[in-house]
C-alpha positions, -999 to +999 in steps of 0.1 A: +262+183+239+241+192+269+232+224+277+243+224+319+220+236+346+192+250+313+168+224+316+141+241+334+144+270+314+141+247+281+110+230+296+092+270+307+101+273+268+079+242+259+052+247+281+047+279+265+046+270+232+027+243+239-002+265+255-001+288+221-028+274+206-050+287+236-036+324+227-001+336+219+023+344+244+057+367+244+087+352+265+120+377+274+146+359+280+174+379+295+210+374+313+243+387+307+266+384+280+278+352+274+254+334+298+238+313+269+207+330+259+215+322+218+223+287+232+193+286+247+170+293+219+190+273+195+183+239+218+149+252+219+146+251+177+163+221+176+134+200+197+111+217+181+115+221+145+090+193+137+061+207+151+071+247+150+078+269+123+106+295+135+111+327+120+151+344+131+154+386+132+186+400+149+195+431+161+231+446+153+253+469+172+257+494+143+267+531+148+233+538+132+206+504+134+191+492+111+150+503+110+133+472+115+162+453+110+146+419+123+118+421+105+140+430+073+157+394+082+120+378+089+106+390+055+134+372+038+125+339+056+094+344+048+091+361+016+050+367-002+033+396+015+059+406+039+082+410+018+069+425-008+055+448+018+084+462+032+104+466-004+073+490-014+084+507+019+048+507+030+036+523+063+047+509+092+010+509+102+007+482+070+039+463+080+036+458+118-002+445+104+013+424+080+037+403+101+006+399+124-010+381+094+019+362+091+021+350+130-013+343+128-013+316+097-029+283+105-013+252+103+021+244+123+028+265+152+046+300+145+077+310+165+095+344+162+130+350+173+143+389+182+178+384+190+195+410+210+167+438+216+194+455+237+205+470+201+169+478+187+164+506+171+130+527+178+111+512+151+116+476+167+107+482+200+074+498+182+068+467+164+078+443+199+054+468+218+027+464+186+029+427+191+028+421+227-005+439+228-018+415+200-002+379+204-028+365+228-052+365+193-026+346+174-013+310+179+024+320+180+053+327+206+076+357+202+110+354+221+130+383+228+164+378+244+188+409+256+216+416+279+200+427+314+236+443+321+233+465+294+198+479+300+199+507+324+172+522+338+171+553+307+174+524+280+147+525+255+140+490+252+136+494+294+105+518+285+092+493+258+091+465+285+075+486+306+048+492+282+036+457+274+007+440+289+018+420+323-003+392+317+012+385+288+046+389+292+067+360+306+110+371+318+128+335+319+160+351+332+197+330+329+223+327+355+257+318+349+269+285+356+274+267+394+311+253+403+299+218+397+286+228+364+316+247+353+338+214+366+317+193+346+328+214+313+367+215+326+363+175+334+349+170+299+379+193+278+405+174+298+411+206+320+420+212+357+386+227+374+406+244+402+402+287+399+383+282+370+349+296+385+361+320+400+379+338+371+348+335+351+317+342+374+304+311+356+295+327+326+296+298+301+315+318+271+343+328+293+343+290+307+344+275+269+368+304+261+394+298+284+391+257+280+396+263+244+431+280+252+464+270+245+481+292+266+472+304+298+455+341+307+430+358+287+422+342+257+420+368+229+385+362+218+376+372+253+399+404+248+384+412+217+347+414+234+360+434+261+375+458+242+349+462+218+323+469+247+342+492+261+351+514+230+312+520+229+316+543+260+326+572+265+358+586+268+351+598+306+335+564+312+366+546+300+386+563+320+369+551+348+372+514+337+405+514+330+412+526+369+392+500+380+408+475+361+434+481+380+427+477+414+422+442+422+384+428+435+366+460+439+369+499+440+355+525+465+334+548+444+357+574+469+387+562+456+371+567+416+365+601+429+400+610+442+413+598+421+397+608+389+368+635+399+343+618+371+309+628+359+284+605+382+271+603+346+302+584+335+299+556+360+262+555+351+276+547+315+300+522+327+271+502+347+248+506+320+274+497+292+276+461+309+313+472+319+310+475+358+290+463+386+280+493+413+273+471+446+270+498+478+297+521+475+320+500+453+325+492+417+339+462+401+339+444+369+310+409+367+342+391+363+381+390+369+387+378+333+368+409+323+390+425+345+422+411+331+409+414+297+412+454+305+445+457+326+464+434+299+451+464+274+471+490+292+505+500+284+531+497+305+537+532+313+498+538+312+494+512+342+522+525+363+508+556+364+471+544+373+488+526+399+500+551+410+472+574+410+454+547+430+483+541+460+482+584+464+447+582+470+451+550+496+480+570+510+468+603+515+429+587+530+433+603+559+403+585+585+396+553+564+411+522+567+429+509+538+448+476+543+485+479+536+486+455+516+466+471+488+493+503+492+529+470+488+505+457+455+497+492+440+537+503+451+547+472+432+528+478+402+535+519+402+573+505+410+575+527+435+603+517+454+605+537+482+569+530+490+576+492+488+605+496+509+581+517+538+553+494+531+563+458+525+579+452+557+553+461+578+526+444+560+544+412+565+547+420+600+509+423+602+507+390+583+530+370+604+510+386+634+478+368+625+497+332+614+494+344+577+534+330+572+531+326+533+516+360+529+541+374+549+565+356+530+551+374+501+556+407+512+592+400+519+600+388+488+586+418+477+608+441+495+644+419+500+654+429+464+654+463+468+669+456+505+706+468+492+695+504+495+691+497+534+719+501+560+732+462+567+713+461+601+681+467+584+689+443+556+699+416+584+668+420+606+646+415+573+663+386+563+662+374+601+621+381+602+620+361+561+636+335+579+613+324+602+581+330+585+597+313+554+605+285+577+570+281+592+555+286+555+572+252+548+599+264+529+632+252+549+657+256+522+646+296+518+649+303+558+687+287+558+696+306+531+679+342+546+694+332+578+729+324+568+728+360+551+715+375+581+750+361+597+770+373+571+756+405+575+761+405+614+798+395+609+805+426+584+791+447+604+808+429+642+772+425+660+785+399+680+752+390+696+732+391+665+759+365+653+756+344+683+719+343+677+719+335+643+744+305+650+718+294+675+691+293+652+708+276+626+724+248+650+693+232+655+685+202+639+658+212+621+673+239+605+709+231+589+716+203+563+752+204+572+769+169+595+763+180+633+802+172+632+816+190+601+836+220+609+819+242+591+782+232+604+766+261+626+766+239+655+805+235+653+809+270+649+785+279+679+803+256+703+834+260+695+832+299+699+842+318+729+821+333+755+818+369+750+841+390+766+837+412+793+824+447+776+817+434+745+780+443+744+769+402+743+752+387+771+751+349+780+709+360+773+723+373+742+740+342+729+718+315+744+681+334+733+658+337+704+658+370+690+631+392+699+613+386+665+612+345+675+602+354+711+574+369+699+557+335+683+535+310+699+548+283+718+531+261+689+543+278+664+574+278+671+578+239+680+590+228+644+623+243+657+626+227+684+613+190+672+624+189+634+605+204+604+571+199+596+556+221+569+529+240+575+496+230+557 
């Protein structure tokens, strides 16, 4: 299968090999986990192992590396001098010299392959530092790959980079995959395209990951990866991810602080552990998956309370402005009630105010649940406001339902206007499924009642008027009511 959107990088690859016999040359390829950089080198092999003679060395993220551990995986590719030079544990002096030799045969073209520098251990980064002074007498081409995200600026192979000659050094760095690209791959597994990009960033492991599948959400390979990177931190650094994880997007580095008082060190280690992204004065993970991949970790009872860490700190942020709906999501998932109950209502006020009817719709259905600890006048005017944003949201069988509670509601509680309204609204045409005629219908109930009595509180205005929340809307947004439904887009 094609490798998408890697062709130019393949071709920089054979360009330089194909310049080697004019002196050797030492390629980094770098990128983030995932992106493709083993894929990459693989494809490479493949159209050239004919002509080029690769040699494979891999660096492994053990508690203690391996010395030399490529070059122990070279010498047994190789075998002769190598070989036998590093099981008589000869000076490193004697070895570095006598992979030279071997880089330097004649005949076919030599390739060597570090895998993963981002794991070398100090002996390695001697030997790539040995070499990359040295390969411009030699026929052959050393490529190095490692994770960019998880080389900070203290990271010894960062140091080792920084030592090698710039003229012959070449950085062929990999980005993650376009939408068209990651459609493409969706197209090709029989998949639906649509949020895909998004939830990966691209990167082409999550995107094969979550098209391999069955079920929906994180697949558990991806888990597994996640988790694994970040038990390499520190405890203090993982405390930190695990807050971020969850707060949804991106995190104030004033909320981290607030909310946690870390180390500056340990957000250092989360950025330099591949874990988060520092961007101005927020952190955030490379990639919602990577962010689900951590909240779907936490315990119940351990994400209810980071939750609710997170909504005191957006509470009590006395002089910044933090939208309310971050404090109805972090209420919700802290299930904090009360909060919900203070919050919800008024974000979906704020929604409605701005045309935003299905998000304010969301916020209602947020709060109507809980709406039996209210008085009945509250739970009436919310199901009055879900009602009409419900009904310009498209969803016409909701509103009748919200509204015909409302009534009921009104009637307990003898608000003879507020019945008279809501009889009103659900007359219209466009509103009740009942027969115009049937006894029971709104509009036989509205017409057949009697005018208000003298006293009673209800004004003709009263009866015959939208309710102040309705009064409130557009003349345009507000003409499905008056000419039949039409759905909102």
């Amino acid at each position: 299968m094609d490798l998408l959107e890697r062709t130019s990088a393949l071709r920089e690859l054979d360009e330089l090999l194909a310049g080697t016999p004019g002196g050797g040359r030492l390629v980094l390829v770098s990128g983030e986990a995932g992106v493709g950089k083993s894929a990459l080198v693989d494809r490479f092999a493949e159209r050239h192992g004919t002509d080029a003679r690769f040699l494979w060395g891999v660096c492994d993220p053990l508690l203690t590396p391996r010395a030399l551990g490529p070059l122990h995986d070279i010498a047994r590719q190789t075998g002769g001098r190598l070989a036998a030079e590093i099981a008589a544990e000869g000076s490193r002096e004697a070895v570095f010299a006598t992979f030279l030799d071997e880089l330097d045969r004649p005949g076919r073209r030599q390739v060597a392959v570090v895998e993963d520098a981002h794991w070398a251990d100090e002996a390695t980064l001697d030997l790539l530092v040995f070499l990359g002074r040295r390969l411009a007498r030699t026929n052959a081409l050393l490529v190095v790959t490692f994770r960019d995200d998880e080389v900070g600026p203290d990271h010894p192979l960062r140091a080792a980079l920084g030592r090698l000659p710039r003229e012959s050094a070449r950085r062929l760095s990999l980005q993650p995959l376009s939408e068209g690209a990651v459609a493409e791959l969706a197209g090709r597994a029989g998949r639906a395209a649509a949020g895909l990009h998004a939830v990966t960033g691209g990167n082409p492991l999550l995107v094969t990951e979550v098209l391999a599948a069955a079920e929906p959400g994180v697949p558990a390979t991806v888990s597994d990866l996640v988790l694994a990177r970040l038990a390499t931190l520190p405890a203090d650094a993982q405390e930190v991810v695990r807050l971020a994880a969850v707060v949804p997007t991106r995190a104030e580095l004033w909320l981290l602080e607030e909310a946690l008082r870390p180390d500056p060190a340990a957000v250092e280690a989360c950025a330099d552990g591949g874990m988060l992204t520092v961007a101005g004065e927020t952190v955030g993970f490379r990639h919602e998956l990577l962010r689900q991949a951590v909240e779907g970790s936490l315990s119940d009872v351990r994400r209810r309370g980071l939750n609710r860490q997170v909504l005191q700190v957006l509470s009590d942020a006395a002089g910044r402005e933090v939208d309310i709906a971050r404090l109805v999501h972090h209420a919700r998932q802290a299930g904090d009630v009360e909060a919900v109950l203070r919050h919800a209502p008024e974000a979906a006020r704020q929604a409605a105010a701005v045309s935003a009817h299905r998000e304010a719709v969301g916020h209602y259905r947020a709060v109507l649940p809980l709406a039996d600890r209210l008085p009945a006048r509250q739970r009436a005017e919310l199901l009055e406001d879900y009602s009409v944003e419900a009904y310009l949201g498209g969803l016409a069988g909701e509103a009748l339902r919200a509204r015909q509670r409302a009534l009921e509601l009104w009637e307990a509680v003898g608000q003879a206007g507020k019945v008279g309204e809501s009889l009103r609204w659900l007359s219209r045409p466009s509103t009740t499924t009942s027969p115009p005629c049937s006894a029971s219908s709104p509009s036989a109930r509205a017409t057949r009642r009697p005018p208000p009595r003298a006293g009673s509180g209800s004004s003709p205005q009263q009866m015959g008027s939208p309710p102040a929340r309705v009064r409130g809307r557009s003349r345009s947004a507000l003409s499905p009511l008056c000419s039949g439904f039409r759905p909102v887009p």
